[in-house]
N, CA and C atoms as a LAMMPS dump frame, in Angstrom:
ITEM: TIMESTEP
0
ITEM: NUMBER OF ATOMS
234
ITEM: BOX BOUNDS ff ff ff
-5.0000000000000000e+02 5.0000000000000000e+02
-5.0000000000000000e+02 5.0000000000000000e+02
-5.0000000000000000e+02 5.0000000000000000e+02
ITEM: ATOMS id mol type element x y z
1 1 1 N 370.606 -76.496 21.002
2 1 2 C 371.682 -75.865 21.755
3 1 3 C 372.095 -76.793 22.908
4 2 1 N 373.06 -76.799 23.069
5 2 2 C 374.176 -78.074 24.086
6 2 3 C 373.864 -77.208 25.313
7 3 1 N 373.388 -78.296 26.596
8 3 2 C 373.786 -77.374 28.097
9 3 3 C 375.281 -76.948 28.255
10 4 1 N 375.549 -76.222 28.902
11 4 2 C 376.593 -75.747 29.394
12 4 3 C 376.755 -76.731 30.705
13 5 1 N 378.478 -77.584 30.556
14 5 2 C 378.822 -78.028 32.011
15 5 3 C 379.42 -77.505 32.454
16 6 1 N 379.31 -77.315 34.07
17 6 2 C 380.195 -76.705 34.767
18 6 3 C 381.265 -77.895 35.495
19 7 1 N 382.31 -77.53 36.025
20 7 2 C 383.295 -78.468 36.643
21 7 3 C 382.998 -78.67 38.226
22 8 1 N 382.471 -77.197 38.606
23 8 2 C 382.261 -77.225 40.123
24 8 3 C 380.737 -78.182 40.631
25 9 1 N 379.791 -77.794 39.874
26 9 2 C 378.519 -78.695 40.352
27 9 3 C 378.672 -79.903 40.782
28 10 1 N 378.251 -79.843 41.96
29 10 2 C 378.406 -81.596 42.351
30 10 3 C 376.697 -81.752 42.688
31 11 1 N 375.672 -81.18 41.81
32 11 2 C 374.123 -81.757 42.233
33 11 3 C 373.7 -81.267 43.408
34 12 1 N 374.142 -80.608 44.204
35 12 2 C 373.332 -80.225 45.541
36 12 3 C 372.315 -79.391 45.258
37 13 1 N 371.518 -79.156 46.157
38 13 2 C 370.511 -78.035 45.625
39 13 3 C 370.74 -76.852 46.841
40 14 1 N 370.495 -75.561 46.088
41 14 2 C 370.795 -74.57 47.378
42 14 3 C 369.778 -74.027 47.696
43 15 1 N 368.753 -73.603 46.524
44 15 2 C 367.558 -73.381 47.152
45 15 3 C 366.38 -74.131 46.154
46 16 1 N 365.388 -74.476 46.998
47 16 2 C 364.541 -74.914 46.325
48 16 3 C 363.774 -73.884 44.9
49 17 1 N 363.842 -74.354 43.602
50 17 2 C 363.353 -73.511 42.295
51 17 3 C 361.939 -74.195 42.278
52 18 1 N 361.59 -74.951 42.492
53 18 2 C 360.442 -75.91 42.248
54 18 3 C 359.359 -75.015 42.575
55 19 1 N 358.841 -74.004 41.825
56 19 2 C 357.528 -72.856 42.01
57 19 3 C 356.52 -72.807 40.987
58 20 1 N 355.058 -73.397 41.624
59 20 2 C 353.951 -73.127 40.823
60 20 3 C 354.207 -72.214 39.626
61 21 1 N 353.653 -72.505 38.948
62 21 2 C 353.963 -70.984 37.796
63 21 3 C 355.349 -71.29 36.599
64 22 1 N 356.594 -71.865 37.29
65 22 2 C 357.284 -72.072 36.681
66 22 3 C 356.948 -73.446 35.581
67 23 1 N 357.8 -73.089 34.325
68 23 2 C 357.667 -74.242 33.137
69 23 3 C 358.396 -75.424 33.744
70 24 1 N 359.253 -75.454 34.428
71 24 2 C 359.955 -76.756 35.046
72 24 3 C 358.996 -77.225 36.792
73 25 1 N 357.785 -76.427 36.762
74 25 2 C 357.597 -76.984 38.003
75 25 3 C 356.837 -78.378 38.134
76 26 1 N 357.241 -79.099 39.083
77 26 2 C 356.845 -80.562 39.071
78 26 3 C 356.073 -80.834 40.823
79 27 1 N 354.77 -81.805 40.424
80 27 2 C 353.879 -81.19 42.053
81 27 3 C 354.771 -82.395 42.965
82 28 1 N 354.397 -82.107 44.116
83 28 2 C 354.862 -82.89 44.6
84 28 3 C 355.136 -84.12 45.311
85 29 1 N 354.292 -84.684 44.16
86 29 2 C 354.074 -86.24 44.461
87 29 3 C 354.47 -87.058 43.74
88 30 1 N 355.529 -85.982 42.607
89 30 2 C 356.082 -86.646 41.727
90 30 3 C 357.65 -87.056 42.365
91 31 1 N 357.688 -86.231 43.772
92 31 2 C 359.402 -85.951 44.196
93 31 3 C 359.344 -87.9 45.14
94 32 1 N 360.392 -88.413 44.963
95 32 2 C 360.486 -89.263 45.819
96 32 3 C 361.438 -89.019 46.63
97 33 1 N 360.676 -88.796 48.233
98 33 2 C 361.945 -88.271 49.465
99 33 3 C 361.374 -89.335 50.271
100 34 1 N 362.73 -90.102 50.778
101 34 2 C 361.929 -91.607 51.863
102 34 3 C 361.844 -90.435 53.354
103 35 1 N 360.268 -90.689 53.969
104 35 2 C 360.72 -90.408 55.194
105 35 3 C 361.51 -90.794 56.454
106 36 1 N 361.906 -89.666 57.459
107 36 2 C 362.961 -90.305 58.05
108 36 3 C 362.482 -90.786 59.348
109 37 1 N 363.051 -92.162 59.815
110 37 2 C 362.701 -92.309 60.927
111 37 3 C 363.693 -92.4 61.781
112 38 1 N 363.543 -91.47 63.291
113 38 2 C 364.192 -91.634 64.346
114 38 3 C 364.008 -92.112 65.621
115 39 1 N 364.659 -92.968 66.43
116 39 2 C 364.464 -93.843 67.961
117 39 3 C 363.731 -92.643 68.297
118 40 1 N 363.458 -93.152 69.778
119 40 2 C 363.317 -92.097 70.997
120 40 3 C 364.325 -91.266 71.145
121 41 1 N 365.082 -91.764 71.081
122 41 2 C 366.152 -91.259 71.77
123 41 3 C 366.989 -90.098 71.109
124 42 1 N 366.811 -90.487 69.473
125 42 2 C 366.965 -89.552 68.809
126 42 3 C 366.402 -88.379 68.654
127 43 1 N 364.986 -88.662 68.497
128 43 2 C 363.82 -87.76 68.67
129 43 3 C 364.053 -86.535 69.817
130 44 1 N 364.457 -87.146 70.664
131 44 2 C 364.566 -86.63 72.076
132 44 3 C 365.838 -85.553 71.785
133 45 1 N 366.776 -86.148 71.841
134 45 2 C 368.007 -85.396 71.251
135 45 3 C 367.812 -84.194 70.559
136 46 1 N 366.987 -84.481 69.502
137 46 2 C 366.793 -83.514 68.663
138 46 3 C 365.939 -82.219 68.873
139 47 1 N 364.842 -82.756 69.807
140 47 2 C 364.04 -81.682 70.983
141 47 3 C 364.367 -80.931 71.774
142 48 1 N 366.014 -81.194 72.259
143 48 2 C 366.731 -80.924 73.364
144 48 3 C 367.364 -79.819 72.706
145 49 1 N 367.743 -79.903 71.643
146 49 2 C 368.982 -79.714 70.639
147 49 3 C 368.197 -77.793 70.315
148 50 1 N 366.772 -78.081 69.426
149 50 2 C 366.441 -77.148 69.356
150 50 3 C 365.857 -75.948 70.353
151 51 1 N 365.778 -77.103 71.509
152 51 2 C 365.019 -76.1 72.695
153 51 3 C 366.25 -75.428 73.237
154 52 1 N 367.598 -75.875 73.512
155 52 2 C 369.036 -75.098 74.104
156 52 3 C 368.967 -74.007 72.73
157 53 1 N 368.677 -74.161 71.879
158 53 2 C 369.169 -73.222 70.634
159 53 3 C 368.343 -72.064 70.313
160 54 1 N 367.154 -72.519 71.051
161 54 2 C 365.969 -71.441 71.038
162 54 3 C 366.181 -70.392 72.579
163 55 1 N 366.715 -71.777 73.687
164 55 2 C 366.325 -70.795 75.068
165 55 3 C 367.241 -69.903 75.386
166 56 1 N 368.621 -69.849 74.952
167 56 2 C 369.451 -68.783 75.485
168 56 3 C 369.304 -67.552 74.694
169 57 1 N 369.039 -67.337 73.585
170 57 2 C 368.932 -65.675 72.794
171 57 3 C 367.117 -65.945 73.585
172 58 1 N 366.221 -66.935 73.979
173 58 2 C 365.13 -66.188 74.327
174 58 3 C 364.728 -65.394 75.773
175 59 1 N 365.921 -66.32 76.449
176 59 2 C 366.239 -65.557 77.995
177 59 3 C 366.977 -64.061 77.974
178 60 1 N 367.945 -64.238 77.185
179 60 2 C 368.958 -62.933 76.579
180 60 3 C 367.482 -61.434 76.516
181 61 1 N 366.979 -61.856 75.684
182 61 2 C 366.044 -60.893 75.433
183 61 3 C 364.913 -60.691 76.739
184 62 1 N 364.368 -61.861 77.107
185 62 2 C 363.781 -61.03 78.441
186 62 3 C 364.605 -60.514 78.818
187 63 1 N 365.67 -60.836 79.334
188 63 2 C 366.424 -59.971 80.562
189 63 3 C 366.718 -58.706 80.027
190 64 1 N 367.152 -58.502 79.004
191 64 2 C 367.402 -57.578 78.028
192 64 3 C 366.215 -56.373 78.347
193 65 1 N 364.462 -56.854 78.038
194 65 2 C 363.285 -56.26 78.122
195 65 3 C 362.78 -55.48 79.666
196 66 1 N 363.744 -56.818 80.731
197 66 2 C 363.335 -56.421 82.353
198 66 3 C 364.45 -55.769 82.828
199 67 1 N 365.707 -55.681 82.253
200 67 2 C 365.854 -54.786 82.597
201 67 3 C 365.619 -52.747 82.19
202 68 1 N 365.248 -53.23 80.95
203 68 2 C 365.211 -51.652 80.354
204 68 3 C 363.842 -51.275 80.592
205 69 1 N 362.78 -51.848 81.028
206 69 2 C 361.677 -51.786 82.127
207 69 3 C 362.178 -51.347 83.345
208 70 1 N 362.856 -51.893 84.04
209 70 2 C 363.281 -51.446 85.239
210 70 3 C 364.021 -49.993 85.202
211 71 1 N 364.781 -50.456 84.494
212 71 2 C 365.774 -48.764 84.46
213 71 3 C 365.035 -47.991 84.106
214 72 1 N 363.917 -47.511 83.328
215 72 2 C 362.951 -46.466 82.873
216 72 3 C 362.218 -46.312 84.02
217 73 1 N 361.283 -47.269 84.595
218 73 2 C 360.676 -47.197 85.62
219 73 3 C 361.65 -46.072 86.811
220 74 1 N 362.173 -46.96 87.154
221 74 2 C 363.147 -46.483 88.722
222 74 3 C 363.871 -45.01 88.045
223 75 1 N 363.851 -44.381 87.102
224 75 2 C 364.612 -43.115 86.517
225 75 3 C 363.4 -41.942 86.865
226 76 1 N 362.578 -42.777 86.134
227 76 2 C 361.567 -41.882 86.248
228 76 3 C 360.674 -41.75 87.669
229 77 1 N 361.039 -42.268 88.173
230 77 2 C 360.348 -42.263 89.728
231 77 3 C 361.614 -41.314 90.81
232 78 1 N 362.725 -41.556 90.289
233 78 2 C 363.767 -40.938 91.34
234 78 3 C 363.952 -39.55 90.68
């Protein structure tokens, strides 16, 4: 039986299928991925990058937590 081509596939992968158990699974030392290397500076960048992306929804939520602490507190006391 002939694969079926599609016109749209351009090879990307969307999620990884590669699962123990499966008949197509291959370990992974068979995959060749070059690792990547980045300057300092890049490195750095990239530290920066995820820590702004992590710290504002993680401040959002304390404040979020101190204040609905506070308002329960001070309700229930007045």
């Amino acid at each position: 039986m002939k694969k079926k081509e599609y016109q749209d596939d351009d090879g990307r992968t969307v999620a990884n299928m590669n699962v123990e158990g499966f008949r197509w699974y291959r370990p992974q030392s068979e995959r060749k991925e070059k690792p990547v290397s980045l300057s300092k500076s890049d490195r750095r960048a990239v530290y920066y990058a995820g820590l702004k992306t992590f710290l504002l929804p993680a401040l959002c939520v304390l404040a979020g937590g101190i204040a609905a602490f506070l308002l329960c507190y001070f309700l229930w006391l007045w």
